[in-house]
C-alpha positions in Angstrom: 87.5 82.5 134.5 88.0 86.3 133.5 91.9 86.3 133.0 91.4 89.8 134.5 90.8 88.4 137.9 93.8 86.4 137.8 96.4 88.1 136.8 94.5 90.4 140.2 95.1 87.3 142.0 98.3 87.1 140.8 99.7 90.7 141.7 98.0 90.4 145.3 99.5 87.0 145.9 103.1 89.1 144.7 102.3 92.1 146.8 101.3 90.5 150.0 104.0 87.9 150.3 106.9 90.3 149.4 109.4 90.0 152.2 110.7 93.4 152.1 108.9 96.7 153.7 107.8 99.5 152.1 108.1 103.3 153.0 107.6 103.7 156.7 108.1 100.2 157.6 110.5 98.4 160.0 113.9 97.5 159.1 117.6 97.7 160.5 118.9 97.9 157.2 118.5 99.3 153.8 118.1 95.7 152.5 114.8 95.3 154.4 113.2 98.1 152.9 111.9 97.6 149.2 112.7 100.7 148.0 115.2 103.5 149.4 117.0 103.6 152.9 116.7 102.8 156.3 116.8 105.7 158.6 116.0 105.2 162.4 114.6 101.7 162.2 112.3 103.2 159.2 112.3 102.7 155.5 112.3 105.9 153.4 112.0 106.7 149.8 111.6 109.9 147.9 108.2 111.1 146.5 107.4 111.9 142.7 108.9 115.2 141.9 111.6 115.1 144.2 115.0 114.9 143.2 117.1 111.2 142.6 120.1 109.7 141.5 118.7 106.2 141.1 115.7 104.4 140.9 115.8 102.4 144.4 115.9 106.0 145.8 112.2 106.1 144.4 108.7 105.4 145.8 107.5 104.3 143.1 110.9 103.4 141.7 111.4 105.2 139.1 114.2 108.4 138.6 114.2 110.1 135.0 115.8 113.0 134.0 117.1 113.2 138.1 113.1 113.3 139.6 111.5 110.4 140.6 108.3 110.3 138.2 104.8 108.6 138.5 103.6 106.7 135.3 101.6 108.9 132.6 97.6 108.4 131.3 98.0 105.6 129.1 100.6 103.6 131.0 100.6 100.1 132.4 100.4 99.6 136.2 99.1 97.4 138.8 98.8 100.2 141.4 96.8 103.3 142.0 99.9 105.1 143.4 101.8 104.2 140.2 99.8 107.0 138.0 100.2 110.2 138.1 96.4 110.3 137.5 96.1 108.5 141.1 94.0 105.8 139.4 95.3 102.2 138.1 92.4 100.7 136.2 93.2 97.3 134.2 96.6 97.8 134.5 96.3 101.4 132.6 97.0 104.5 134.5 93.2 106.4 133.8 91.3 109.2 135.3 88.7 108.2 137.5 85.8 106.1 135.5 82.2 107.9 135.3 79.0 106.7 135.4 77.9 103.5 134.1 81.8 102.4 133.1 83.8 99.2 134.3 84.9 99.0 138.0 86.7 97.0 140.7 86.4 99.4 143.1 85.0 102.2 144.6 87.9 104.2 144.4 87.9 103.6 140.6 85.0 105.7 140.1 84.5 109.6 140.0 81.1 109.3 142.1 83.0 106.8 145.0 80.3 103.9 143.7 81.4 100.7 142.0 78.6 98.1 142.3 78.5 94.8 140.5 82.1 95.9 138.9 80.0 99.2 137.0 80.3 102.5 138.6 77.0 104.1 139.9 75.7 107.8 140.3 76.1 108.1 143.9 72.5 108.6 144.8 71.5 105.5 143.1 74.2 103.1 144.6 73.2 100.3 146.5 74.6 99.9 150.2 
């Protein structure tokens, strides 16, 4: 088995059975929500670029030099909203991959076409 597709696995399993809400989700305390505060029975958290005092006050948890920052090119991640770049691809914050490179999904390629985990020219792409 590719280890790639379980340490996948592994972050889904993590992500899915959290028992704490992200931003926009239901709580009726700031406990419930995963990262920032509970305001009207909704969990908030500040966006990348705003200003923090703290990490939890983060999306993406993170507050450096008072902003909350998304991860650079290069960085390790196991989401797309992580990167700055938008795009988490084995666990490295990338640009989007072209033509004829590795893929999970479609939203990891530049043409919107990953197809047998390789990203296709979009008029060539299977359906």
């Amino acid at each position: 088995m590719d280890p790639r597709f379980l340490i996948l696995f592994l972050a889904l399993h993590f992500r899915l059975t959290e028992s704490c809400a992200g931003q926009g989700g239901s709580c009726n305390t700031g406990s419930d929500c995963c990262r920032g505060w509970c305001t009207n029975k909704h969990c908030n958290c500040l966006n990348t670029g705003d200003q923090c005092q703290k990490d939890d006050n983060c999306c993406l948890g993170e507050c450096k030099y008072s902003r909350c920052y998304c991860k650079e090119y290069g960085s390790g991640c196991l989401f797309n909203k992580e990167c700055c770049t938008g795009y988490c691809v084995d666990f490295t914050c990338k640009r989007c991959r072209h033509n004829w490179e590795e893929c999970f999904f479609n939203s990891d390629c530049c043409s919107d076409e990953c197809w047998f985990f390789v990203c296709w020219p979009r008029a060539y792409a299977l359906k």
